[in-house]
Chimera marker file (.cmm) of the C-alpha trace (Angstrom):
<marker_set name="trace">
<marker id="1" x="0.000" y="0.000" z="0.000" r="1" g="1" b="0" radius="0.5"/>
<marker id="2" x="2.704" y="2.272" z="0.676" r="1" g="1" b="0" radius="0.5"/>
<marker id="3" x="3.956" y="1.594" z="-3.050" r="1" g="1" b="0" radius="0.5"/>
<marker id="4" x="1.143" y="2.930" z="-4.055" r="1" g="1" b="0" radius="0.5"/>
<marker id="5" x="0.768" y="6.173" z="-2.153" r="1" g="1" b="0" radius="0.5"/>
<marker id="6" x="4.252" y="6.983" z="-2.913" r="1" g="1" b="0" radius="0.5"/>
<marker id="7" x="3.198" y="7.057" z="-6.511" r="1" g="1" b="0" radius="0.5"/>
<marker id="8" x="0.393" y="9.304" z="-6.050" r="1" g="1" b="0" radius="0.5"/>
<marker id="9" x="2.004" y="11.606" z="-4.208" r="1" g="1" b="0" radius="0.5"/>
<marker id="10" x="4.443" y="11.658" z="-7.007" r="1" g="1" b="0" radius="0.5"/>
<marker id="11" x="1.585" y="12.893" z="-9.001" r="1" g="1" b="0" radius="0.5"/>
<marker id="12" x="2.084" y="16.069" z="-10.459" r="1" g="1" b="0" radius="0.5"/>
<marker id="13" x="-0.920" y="18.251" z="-10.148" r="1" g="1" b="0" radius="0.5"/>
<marker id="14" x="-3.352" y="19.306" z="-13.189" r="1" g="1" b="0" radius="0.5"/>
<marker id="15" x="-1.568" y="23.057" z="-12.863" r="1" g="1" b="0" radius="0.5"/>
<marker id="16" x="1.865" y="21.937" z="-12.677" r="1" g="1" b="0" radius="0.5"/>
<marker id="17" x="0.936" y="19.847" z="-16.128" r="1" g="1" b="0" radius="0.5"/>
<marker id="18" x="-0.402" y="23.116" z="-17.565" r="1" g="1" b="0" radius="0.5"/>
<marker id="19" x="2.445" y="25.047" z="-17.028" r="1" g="1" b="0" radius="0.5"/>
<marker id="20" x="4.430" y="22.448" z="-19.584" r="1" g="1" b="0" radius="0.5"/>
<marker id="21" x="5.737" y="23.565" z="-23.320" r="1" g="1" b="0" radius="0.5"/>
<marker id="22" x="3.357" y="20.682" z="-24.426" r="1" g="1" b="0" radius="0.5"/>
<marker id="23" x="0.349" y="22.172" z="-22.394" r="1" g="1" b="0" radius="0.5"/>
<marker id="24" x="1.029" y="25.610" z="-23.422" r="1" g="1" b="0" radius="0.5"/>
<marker id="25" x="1.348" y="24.186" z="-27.457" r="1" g="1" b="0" radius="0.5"/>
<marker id="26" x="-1.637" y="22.649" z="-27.136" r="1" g="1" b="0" radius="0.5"/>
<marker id="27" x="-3.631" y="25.705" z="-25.645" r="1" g="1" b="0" radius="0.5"/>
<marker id="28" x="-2.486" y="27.702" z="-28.855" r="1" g="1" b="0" radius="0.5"/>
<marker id="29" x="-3.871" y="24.731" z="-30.850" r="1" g="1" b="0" radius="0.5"/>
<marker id="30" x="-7.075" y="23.624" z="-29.440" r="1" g="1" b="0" radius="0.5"/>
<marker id="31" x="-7.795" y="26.428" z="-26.906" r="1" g="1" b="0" radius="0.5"/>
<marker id="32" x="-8.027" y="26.495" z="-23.432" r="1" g="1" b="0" radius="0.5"/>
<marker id="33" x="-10.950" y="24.599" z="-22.788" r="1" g="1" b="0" radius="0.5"/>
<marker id="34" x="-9.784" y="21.708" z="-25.422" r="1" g="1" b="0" radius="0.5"/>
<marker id="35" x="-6.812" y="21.030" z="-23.515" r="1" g="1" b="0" radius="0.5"/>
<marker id="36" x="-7.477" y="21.623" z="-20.256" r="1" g="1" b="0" radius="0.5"/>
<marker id="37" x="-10.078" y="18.658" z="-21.463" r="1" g="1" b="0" radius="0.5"/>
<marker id="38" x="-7.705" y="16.439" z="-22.805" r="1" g="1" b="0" radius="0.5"/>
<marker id="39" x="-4.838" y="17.351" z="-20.040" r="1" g="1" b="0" radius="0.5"/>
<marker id="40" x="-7.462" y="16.117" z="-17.043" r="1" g="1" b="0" radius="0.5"/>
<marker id="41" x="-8.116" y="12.825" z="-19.376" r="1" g="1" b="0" radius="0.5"/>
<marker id="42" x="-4.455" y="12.204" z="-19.640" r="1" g="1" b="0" radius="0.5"/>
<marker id="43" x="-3.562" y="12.779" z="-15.950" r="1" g="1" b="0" radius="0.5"/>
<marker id="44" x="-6.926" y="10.561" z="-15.088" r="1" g="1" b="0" radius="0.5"/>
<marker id="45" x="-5.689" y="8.088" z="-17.355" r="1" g="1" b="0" radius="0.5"/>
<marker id="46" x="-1.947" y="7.985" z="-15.644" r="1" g="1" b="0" radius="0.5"/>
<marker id="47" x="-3.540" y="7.888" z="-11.871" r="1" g="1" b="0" radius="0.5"/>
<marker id="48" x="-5.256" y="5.212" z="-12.749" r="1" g="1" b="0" radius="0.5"/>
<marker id="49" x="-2.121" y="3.128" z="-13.862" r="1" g="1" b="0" radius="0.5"/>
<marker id="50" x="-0.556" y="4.402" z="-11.635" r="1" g="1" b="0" radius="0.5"/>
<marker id="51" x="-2.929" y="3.053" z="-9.147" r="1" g="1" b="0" radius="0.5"/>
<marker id="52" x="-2.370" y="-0.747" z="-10.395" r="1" g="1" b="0" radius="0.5"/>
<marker id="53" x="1.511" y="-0.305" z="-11.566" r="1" g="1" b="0" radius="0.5"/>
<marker id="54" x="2.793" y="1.933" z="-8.366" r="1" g="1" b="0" radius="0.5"/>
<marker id="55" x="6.192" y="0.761" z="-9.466" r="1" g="1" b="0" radius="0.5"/>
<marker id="56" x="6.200" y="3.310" z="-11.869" r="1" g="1" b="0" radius="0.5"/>
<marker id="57" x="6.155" y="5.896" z="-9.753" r="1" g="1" b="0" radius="0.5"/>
<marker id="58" x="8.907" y="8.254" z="-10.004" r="1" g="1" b="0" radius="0.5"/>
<marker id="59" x="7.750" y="11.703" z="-10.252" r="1" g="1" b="0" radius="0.5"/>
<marker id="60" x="10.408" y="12.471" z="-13.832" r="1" g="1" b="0" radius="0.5"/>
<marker id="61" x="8.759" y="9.142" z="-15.333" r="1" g="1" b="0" radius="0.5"/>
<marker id="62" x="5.386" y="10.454" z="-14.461" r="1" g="1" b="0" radius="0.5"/>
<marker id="63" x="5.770" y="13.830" z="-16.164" r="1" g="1" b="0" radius="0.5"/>
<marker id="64" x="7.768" y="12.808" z="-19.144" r="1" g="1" b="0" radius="0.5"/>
<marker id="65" x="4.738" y="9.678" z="-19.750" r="1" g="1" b="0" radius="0.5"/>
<marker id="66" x="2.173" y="12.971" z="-19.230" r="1" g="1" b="0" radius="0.5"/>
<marker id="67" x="4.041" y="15.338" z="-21.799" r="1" g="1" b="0" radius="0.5"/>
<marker id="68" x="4.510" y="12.401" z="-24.417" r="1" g="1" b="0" radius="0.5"/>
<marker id="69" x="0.820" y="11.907" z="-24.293" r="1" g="1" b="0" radius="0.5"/>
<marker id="70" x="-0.066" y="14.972" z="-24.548" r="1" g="1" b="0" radius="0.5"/>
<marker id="71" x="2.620" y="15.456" z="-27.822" r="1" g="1" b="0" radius="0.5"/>
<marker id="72" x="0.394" y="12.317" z="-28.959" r="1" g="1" b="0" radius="0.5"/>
<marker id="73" x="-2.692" y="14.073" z="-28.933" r="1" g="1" b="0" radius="0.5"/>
<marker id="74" x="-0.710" y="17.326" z="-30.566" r="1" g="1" b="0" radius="0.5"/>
<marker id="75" x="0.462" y="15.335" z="-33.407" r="1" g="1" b="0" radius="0.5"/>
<marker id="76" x="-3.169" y="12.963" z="-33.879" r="1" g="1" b="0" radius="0.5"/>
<marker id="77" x="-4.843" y="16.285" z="-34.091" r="1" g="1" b="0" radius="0.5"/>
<marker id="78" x="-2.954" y="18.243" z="-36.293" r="1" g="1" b="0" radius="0.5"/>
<marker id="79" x="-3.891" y="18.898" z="-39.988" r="1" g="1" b="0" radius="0.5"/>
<marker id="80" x="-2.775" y="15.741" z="-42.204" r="1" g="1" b="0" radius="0.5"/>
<marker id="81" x="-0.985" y="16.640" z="-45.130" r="1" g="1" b="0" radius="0.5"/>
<marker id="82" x="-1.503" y="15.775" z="-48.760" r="1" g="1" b="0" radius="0.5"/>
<marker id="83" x="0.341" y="12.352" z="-49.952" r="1" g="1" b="0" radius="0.5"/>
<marker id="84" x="0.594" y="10.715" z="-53.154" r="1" g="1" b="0" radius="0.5"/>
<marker id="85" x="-1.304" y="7.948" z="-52.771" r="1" g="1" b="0" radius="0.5"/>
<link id1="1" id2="2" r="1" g="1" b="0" radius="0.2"/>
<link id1="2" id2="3" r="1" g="1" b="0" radius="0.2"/>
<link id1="3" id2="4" r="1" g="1" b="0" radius="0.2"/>
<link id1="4" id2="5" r="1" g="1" b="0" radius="0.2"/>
<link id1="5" id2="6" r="1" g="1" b="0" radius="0.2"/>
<link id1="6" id2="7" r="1" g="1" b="0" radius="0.2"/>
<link id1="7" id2="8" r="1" g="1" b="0" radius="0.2"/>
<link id1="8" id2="9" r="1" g="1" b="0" radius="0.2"/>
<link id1="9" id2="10" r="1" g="1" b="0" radius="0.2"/>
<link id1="10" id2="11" r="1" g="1" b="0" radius="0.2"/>
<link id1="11" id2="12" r="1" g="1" b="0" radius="0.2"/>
<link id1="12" id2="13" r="1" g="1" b="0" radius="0.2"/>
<link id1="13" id2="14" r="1" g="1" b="0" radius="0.2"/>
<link id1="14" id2="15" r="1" g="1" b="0" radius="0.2"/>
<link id1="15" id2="16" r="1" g="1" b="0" radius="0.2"/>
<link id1="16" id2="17" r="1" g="1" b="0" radius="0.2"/>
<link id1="17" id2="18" r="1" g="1" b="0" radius="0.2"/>
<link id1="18" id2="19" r="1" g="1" b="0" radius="0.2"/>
<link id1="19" id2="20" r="1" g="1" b="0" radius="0.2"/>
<link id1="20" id2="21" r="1" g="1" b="0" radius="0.2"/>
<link id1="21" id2="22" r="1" g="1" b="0" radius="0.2"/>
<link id1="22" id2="23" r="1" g="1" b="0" radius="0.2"/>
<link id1="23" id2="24" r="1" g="1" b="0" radius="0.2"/>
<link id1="24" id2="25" r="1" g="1" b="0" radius="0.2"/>
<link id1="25" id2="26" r="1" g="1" b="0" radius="0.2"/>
<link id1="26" id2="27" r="1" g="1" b="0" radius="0.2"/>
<link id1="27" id2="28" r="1" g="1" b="0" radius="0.2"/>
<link id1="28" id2="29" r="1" g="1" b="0" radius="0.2"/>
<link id1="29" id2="30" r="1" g="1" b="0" radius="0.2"/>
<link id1="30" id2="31" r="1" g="1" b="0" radius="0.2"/>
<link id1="31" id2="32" r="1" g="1" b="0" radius="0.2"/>
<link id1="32" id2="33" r="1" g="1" b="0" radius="0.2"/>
<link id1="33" id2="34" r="1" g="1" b="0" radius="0.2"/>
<link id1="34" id2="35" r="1" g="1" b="0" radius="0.2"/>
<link id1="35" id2="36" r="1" g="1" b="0" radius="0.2"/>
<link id1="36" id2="37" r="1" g="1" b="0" radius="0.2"/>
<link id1="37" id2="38" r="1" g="1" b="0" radius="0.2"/>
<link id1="38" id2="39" r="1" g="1" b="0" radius="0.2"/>
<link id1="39" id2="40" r="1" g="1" b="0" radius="0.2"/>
<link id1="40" id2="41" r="1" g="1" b="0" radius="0.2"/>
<link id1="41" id2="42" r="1" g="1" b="0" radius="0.2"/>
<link id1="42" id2="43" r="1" g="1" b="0" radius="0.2"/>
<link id1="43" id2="44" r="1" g="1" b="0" radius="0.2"/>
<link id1="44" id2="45" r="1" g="1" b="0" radius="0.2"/>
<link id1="45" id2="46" r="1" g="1" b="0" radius="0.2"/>
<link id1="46" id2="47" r="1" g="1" b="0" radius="0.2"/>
<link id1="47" id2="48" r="1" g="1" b="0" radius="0.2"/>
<link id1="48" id2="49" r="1" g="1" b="0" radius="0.2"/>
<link id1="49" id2="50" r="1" g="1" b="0" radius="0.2"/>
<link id1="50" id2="51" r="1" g="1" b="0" radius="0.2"/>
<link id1="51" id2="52" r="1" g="1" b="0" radius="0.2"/>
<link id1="52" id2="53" r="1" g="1" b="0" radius="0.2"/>
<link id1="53" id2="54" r="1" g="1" b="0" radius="0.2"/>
<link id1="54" id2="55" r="1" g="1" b="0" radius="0.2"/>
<link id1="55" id2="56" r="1" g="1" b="0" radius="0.2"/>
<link id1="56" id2="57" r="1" g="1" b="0" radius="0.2"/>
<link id1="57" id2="58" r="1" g="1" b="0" radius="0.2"/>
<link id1="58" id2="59" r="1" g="1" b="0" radius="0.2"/>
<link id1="59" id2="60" r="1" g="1" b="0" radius="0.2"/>
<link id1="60" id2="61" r="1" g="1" b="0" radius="0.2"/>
<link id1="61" id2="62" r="1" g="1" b="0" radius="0.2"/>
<link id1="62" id2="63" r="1" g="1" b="0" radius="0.2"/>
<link id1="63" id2="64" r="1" g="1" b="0" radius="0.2"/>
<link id1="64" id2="65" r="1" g="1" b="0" radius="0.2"/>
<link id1="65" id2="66" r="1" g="1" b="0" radius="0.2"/>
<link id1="66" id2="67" r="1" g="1" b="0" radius="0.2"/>
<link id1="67" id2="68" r="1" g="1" b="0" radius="0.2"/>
<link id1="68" id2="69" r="1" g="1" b="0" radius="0.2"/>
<link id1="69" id2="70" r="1" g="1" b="0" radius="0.2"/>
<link id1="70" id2="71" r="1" g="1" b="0" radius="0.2"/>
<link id1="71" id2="72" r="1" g="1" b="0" radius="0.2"/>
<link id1="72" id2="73" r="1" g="1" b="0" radius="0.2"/>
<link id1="73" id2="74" r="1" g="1" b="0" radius="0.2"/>
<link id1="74" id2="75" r="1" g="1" b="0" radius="0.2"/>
<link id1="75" id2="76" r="1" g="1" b="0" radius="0.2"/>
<link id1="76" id2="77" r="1" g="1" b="0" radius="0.2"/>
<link id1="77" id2="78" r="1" g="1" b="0" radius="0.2"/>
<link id1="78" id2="79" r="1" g="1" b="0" radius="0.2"/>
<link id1="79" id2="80" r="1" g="1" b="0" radius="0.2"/>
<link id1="80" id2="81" r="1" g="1" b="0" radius="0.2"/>
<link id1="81" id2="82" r="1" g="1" b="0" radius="0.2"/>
<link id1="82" id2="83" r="1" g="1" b="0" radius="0.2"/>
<link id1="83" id2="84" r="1" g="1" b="0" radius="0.2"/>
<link id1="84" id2="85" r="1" g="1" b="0" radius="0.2"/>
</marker_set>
């Protein structure tokens, strides 16, 4: 149990993700409410793992897991290009 309050703690909190390059590039291309959406999905999403994998823990693995979903969800959602098919 103490694994996995350790991890939680470890957390970073929804404004502490916000303040992130990723966060703030997203902002600029969804808007605030967009990704202050998809950022509380994403940490939700993280918690929860982090709830049955508390090994995972460390507060620099949880952040950079948090920022390359985020970059994810930057890159799924911006404008495809034209390819020759």
């Amino acid at each position: 149990m103490g694994d996995h309050g350790a991890a939680l703690r470890a957390m970073p909190s929804i404004d502490a993700i916000l303040k992130t390059d990723v966060a703030r590039e997203l902002e600029s291309s969804l808007g605030r409410d967009q990704m202050l959406a998809l950022v509380r999905t994403v940490a939700e999403t993280v918690r929860a793992e982090l709830t049955d994998h508390p090994e995972n823990g460390s507060r620099d693995s949880i952040i950079l897991d948090i920022e390359n979903r985020l970059k994810d969800q930057l890159v799924g959602r911006s404008p495809r290009r034209l390819q020759r098919v």
